[in-house]
C-alpha distance (Angstrom), angle and dihedral (degrees) to the residues before:
residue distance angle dihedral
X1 . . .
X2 4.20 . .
X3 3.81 112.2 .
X4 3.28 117.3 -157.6
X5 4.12 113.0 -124.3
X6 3.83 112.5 -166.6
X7 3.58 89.1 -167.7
X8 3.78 91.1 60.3
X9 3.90 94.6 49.3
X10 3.69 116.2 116.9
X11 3.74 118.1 -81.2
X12 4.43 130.1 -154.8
X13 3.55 106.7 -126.9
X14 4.14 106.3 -139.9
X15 3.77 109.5 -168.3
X16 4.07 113.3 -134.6
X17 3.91 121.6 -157.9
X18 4.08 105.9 -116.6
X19 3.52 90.8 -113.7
X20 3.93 144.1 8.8
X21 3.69 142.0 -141.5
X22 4.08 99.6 -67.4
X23 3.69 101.8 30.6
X24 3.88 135.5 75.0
X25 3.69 125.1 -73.7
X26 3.84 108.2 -107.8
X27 3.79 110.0 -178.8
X28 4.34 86.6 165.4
X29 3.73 78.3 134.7
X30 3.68 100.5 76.9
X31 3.84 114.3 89.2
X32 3.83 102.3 -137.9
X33 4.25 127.5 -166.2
X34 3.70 120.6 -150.3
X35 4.32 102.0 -107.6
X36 3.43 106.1 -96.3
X37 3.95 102.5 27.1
X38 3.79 99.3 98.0
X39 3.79 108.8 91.7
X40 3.78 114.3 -139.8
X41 3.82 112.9 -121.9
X42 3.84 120.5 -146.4
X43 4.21 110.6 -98.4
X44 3.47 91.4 -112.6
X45 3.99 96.2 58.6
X46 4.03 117.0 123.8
X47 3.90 123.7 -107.2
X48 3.02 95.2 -118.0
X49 4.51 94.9 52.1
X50 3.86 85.5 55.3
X51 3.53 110.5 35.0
X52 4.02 93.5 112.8
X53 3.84 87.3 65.1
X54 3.93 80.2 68.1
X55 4.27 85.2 69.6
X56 3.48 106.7 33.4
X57 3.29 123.3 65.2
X58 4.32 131.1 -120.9
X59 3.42 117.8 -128.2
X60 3.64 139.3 -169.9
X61 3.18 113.1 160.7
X62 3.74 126.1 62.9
X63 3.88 131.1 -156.0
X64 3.52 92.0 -101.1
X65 3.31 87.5 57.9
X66 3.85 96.2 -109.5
X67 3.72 132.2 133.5
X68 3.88 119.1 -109.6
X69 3.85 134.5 -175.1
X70 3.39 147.6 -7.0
X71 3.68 94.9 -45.0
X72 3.50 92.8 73.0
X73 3.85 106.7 129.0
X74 4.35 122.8 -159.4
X75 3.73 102.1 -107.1
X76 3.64 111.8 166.1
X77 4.12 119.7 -131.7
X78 3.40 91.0 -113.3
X79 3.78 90.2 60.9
X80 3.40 94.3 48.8
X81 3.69 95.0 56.7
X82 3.81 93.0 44.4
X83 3.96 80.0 55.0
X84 3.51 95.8 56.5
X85 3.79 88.1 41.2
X86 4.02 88.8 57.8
X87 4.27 93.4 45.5
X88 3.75 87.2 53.1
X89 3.62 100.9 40.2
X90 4.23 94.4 44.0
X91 4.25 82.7 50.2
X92 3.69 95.2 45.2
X93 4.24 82.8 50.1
X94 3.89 95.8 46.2
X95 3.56 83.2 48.9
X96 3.61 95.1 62.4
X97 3.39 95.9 42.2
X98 3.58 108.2 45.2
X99 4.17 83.5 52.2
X100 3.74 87.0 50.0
X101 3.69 95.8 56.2
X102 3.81 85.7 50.6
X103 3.71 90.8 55.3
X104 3.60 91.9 51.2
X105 4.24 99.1 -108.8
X106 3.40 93.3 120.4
X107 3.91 134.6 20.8
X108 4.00 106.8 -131.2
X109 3.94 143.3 10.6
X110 3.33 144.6 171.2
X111 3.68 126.0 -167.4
X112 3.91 132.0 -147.5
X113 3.94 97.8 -146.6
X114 3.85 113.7 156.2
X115 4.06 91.9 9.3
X116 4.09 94.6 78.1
X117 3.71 96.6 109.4
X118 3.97 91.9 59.6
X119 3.73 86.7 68.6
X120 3.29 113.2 21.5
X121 4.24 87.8 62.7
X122 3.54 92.8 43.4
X123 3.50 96.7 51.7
X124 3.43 89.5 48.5
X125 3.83 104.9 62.2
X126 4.50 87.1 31.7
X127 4.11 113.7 102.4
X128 3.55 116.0 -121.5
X129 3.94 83.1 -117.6
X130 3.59 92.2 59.1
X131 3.88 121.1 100.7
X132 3.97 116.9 -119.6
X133 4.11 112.9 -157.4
X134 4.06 92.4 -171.0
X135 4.03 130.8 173.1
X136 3.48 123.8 -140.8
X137 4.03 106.0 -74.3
X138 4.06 89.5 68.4
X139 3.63 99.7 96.5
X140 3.82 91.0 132.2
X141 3.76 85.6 52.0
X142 3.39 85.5 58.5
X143 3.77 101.7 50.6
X144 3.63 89.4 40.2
X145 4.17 93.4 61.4
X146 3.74 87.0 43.7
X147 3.38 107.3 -104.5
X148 4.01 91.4 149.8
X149 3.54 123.1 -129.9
X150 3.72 105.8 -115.3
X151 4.15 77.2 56.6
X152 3.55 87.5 61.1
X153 3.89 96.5 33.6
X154 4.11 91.1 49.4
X155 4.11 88.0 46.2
X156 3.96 95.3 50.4
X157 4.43 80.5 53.6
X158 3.85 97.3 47.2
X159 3.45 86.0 -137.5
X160 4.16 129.9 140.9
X161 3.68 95.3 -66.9
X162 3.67 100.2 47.8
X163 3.62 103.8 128.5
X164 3.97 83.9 -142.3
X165 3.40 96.3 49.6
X166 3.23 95.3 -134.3
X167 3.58 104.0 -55.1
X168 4.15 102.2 109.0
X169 3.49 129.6 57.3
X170 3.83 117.2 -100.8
X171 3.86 114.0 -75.0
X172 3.78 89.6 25.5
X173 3.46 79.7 115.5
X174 4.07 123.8 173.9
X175 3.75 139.6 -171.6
X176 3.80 121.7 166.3
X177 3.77 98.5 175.0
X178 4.05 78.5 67.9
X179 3.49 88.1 47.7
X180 4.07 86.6 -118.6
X181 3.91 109.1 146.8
X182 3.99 115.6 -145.2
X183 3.39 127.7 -78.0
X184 3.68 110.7 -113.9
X185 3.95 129.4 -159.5
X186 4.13 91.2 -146.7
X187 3.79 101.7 91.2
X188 3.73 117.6 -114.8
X189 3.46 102.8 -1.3
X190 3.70 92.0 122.0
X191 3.46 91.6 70.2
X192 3.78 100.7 66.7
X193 3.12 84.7 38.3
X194 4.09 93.6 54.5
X195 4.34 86.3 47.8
X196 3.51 93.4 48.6
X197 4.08 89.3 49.2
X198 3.61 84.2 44.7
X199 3.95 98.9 53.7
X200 4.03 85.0 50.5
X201 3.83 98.7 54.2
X202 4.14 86.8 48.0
X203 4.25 94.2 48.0
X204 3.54 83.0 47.4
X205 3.79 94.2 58.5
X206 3.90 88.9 -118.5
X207 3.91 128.0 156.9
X208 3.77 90.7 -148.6
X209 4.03 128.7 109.2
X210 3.70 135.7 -156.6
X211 3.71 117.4 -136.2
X212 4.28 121.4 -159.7
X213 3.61 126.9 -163.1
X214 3.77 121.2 -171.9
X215 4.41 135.2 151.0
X216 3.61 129.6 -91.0
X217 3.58 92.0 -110.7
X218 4.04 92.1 59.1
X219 3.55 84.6 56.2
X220 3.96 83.0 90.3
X221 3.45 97.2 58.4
X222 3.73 120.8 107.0
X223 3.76 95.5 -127.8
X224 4.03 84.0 64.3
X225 3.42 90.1 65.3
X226 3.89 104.6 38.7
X227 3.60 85.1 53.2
X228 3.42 101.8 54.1
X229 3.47 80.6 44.2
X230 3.62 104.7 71.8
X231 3.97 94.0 29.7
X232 3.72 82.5 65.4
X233 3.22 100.5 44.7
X234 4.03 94.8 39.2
X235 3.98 93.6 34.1
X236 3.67 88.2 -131.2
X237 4.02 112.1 -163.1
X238 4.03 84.1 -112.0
X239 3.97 130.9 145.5
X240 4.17 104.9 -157.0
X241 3.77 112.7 -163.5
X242 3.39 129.7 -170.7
X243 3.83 118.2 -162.1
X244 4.02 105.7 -148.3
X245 3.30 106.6 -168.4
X246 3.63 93.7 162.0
X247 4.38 87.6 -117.0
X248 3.64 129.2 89.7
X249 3.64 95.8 -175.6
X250 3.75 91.6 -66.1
X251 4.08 87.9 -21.7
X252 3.58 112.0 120.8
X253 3.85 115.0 -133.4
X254 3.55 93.0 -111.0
X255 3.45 99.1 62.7
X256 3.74 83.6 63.2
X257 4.35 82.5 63.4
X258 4.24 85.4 -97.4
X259 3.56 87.4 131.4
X260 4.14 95.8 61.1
X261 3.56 89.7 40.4
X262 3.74 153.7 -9.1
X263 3.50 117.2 -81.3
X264 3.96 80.6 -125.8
X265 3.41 91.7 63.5
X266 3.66 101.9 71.3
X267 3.94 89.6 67.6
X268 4.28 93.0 76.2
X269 3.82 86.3 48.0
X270 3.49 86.7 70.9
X271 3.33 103.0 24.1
X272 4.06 112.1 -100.3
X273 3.65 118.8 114.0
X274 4.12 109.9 -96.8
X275 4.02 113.9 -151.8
X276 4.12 112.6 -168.7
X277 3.76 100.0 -153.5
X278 3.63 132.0 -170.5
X279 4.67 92.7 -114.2
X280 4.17 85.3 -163.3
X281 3.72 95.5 64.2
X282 3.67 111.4 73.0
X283 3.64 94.5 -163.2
X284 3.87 93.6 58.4
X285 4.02 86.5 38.5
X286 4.38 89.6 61.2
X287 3.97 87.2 31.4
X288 3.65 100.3 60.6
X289 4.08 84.4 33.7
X290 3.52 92.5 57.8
X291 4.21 95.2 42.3
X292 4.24 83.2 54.2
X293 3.45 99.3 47.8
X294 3.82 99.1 46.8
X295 3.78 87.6 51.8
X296 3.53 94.3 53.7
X297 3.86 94.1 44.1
X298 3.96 81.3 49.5
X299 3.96 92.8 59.7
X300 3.64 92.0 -110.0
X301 3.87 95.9 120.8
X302 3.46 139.6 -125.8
X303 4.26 130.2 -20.6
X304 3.72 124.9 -153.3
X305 3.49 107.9 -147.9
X306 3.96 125.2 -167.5
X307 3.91 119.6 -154.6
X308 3.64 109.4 -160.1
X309 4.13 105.0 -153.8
X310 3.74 141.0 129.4
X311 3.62 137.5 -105.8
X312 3.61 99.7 -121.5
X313 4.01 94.2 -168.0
X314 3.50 133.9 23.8
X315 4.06 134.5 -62.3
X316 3.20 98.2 -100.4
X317 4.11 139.2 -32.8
X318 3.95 79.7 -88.4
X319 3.65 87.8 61.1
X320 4.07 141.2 86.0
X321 3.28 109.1 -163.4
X322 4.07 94.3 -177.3
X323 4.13 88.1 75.6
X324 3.66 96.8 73.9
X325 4.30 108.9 13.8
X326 3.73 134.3 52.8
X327 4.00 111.3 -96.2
X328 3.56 95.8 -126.0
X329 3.59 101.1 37.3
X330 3.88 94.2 112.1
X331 3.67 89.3 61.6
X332 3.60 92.1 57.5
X333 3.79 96.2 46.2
X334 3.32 110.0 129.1
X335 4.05 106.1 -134.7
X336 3.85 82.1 58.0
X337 3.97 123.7 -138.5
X338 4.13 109.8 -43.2
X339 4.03 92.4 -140.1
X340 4.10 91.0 51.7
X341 3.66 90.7 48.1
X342 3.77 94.2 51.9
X343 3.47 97.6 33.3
X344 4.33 83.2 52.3
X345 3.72 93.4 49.8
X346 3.54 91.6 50.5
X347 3.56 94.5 49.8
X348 3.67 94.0 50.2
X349 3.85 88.8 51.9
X350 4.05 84.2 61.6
X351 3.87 79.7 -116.9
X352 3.78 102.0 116.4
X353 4.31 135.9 14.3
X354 3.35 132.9 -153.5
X355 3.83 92.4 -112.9
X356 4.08 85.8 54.2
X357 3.43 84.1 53.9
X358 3.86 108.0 49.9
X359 3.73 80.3 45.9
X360 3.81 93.8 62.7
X361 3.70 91.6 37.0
X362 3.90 84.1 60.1
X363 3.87 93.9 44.6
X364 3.86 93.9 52.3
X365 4.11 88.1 41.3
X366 3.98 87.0 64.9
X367 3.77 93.4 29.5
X368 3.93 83.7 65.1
X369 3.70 92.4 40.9
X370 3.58 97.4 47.3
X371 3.49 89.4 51.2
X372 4.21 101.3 46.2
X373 3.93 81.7 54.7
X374 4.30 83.9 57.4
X375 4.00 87.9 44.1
X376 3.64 93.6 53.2
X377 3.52 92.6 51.1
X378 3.76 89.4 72.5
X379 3.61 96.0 53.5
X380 3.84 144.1 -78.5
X381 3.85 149.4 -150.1
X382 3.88 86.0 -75.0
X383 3.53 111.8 20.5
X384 3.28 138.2 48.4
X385 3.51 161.3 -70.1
X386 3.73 88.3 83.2
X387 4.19 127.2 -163.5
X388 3.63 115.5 -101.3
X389 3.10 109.8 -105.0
X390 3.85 96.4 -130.2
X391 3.48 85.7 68.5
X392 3.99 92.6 90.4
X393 3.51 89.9 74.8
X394 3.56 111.0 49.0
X395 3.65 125.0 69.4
X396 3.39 93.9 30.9
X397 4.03 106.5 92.5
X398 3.50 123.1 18.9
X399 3.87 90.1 -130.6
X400 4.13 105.4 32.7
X401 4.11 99.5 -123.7
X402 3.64 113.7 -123.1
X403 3.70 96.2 -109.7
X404 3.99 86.2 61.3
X405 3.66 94.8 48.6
X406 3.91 82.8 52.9
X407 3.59 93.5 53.9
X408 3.92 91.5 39.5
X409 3.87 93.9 55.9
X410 4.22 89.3 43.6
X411 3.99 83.5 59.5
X412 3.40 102.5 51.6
X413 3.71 92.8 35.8
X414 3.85 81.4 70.2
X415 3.32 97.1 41.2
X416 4.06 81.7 60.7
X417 3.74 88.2 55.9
């Protein structure tokens, strides 16, 4: 005889943020290691030897600013301080930006406040020759690869220096002299992209790597998973990071499945080493960085690497983060605020003061300012210089398709008239 126990029936599973506009910031979720308890494997060490590094978490920094463990990579003062220099000048520009989008200068922005550290130490330890696949919170990526900021500054107004001429969004940003690929609004396509790029360098006998960045929300898109796919099964000389900043727009993480298991964690199921790193310490940023490039240069494949941060701001200027978090929860993350922990270990290394440091805050204040007055020389939303319009159909195909050339000739037959 079956009975029948409503209890037992199956149940949906909803996933609830830990705490809501209104109430106190709980982030008792995160599993956090001491800094400096996470032994550092050798490259060379199986999946399957390593896969707990994939739910703890490697630390280098301490909170008394000191550096622990074996993590502990060789980063030169002068480094450090060029480091800070980058936080504080990539703030000082989202600043600017995100206020100009409020005024109405520009149409759209989104800033990378509190997630510095995942690029900065990445793009530290990458080659020049290696390709970057980025999403839109690497403006320091950017910078760092040269892209220039009045590039970046002319792009986000559409104006006649955008290097897209006025075919992306603002911060779709570009530079392939840098060897930085385009930003692209489609979630996660950069990562097949990145394997693909990957698995061309290696059949070409090449030493250089492709590194990816994406959110923990696009870790539920399919192209996620088809590109871990063939990086697994190709051991493409790939590094795979996931920025979790604990947002997708106002998606929490575990919607994303972050609650059943680190984002880390789905590396071993297909066999590439995961690393869960702490994304607000630049030191563990560059360490784990440097571990996942040398294995790939080594021929031992590809590393997906997890960057546990906190989106210090909001989305996106379309966005209101105050609806759905608490407004001080950044201030009680736990990993702290990536600029105030470097800027603390510096000054505890007699390296740096926090007079040096309002005075740089100052300089890259009017460095930004200065250089918004250049952008705006070259046009924006309401004044001019404006792009010619004939612009929209050149540099698209390499041979202009006849029904362009139609459409071209209609144009400037009116402009005739």
């Amino acid at each position: 005889m079956v009975h029948n126990d409503m209890s037992a029936q199956p149940k949906i599973h909803i996933p609830h943020p830990t705490a809501r506009p209104g109430e106190e910031p709980d982030f008792s979720y995160l599993a956090l290691s001491g800094a400096g308890e996470i032994e550092r494997p050798p490259t060379d060490s199986s999946v399957e030897d390593i896969e707990h590094l994939s739910f703890k978490l490697v630390r280098v920094l301490d909170e008394d600013f000191e550096l622990k463990g074996p993590w502990v990579p060789d980063i030169s003062k002068e480094q450090l301080l060029e480091s800070l220099k980058m936080m504080t000048l990539v703030r000082a520009y989202d600043d600017r930006m995100y206020r100009m989008q409020r005024q109405g200068k520009i149409s759209f922005y989104m800033q990378s406040l509190g997630e510095e550290a995942c690029s900065i130490g990445p793009g530290m330890v990458l080659r020049d020759s290696d390709m970057c696949f980025p999403h839109y919170r690497q403006q320091a990526l950017y910078l760092m690869r040269g892209t220039g900021l009045l590039n970046m500054m002319c792009h986000c107004l559409s104006n006649t220096r955008d290097f897209c001429r006025g075919r992306q969004m603002p911060v779709f940003y570009q530079h392939a002299k840098g060897n930085v690929f385009t930003i692209s609004g489609n979630l996660t396509t950069q990562y097949p992209q990145a394997v693909g790029w990957a698995m061309a360098s290696a059949i070409k006998g090449s030493e250089d790597i492709a590194a990816s960045w994406i959110g923990d929300g696009s870790t539920a898109e399919s192209d996620f998973h088809q590109a871990l796919t063939f990086a697994a099964v190709y051991q493409a000389p790939v590094i795979l990071n996931v920025v979790n900043n604990q947002w997708a727009i106002s998606t929490f993480q575990a919607f994303a499945g972050g609650e059943l298991r680190p984002f880390a964690a789905r590396g071993p199921g297909y066999g590439i080493p995961g690393l869960r790193v702490d994304g607000n310490d630049l030191f563990a940023t560059y360490a784990a960085t440097e571990w996942a490039a040398e294995r790939a240069r080594n021929g031992g494949g590809p590393t997906l690497i997890e960057f546990v941060t906190y989106r210090g701001g909001a989305h996106s200027t379309s966005d209101d983060p105050s609806r759905y978090r608490p407004k001080d929860e950044w201030a009680a993350f736990p990993l702290g605020d990536p600029l105030a922990r470097l800027r603390g270990h510096l000054e505890k290394l007699g390296y740096w003061s926090e007079d040096q440091q309002a005075d740089l805050e100052a300089e890259m204040k009017q460095h930004v300012t200065d250089t918004w007055k250049e952008a705006c020389s070259y046009g924006t939303m309401t004044d001019g210089p404006w792009l010619d319009p004939r612009e929209m159909f050149e540099d698209v195909y390499e041979e202009m398709p006849e029904h362009l050339k139609e459409q071209q000739q209609e144009m400037l037959s009116l402009e005739e008239d």
